[in-house]
C-alpha positions in Angstrom: 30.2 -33.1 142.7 30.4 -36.5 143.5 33.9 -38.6 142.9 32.4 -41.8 142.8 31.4 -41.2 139.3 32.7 -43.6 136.6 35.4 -41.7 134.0 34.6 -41.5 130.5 36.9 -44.1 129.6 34.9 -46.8 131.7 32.0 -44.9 130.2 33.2 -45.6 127.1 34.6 -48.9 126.9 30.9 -50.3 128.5 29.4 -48.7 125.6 31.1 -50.1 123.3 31.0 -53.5 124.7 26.7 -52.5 124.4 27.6 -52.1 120.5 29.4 -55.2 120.2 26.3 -57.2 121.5 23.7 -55.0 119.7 25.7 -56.0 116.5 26.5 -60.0 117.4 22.3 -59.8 118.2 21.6 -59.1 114.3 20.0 -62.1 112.9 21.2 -63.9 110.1 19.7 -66.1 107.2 16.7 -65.3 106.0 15.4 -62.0 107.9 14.0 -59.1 106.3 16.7 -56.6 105.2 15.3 -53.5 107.2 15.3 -55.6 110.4 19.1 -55.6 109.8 19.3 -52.2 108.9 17.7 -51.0 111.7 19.8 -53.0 114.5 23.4 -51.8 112.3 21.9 -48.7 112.7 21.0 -48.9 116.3 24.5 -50.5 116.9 26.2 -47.6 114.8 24.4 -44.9 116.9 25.7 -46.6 120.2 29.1 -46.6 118.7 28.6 -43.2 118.2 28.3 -42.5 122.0 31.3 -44.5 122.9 33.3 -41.9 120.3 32.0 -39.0 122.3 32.6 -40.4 125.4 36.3 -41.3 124.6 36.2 -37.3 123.1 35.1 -36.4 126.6 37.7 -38.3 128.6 40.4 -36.5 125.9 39.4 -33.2 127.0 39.2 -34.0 130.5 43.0 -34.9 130.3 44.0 -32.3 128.0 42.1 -29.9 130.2 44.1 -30.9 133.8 47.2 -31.1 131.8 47.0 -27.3 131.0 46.0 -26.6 134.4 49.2 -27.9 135.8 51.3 -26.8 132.9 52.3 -30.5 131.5 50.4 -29.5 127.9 
């Protein structure tokens, strides 16, 4: 396995920067309400990855801290 590999906390925190700019890219004034919709929803579902990602990097810990004996 390679170690070079970013954590799930970078992982995260990039993705969630990706949702912030899907969501500050939503249009405003006088745009057709599904157009909004659809990018809150596209933001939302990125969101969503940055939650399982942070889930990911929780396990991780939780895992090598029962390994050693810390949890």
């Amino acid at each position: 396995m390679a170690t070079n590999l970013p954590r799930y906390r970078e992982l995260a925190s990039s993705t969630l920067s990706q949702a912030a700019t899907h969501l500050n890219a939503i249009p405003t004034g006088n745009v057709a309400s599904a157009e909004i919709q659809a990018r809150a929803t596209n933001a939302q579902a990125v969101a969503t990855v940055a939650i399982a990602q942070a889930l990911l990097e929780i396990g991780d810990i939780l895992r090598e801290n029962l390994r050693r004996g810390d949890a």
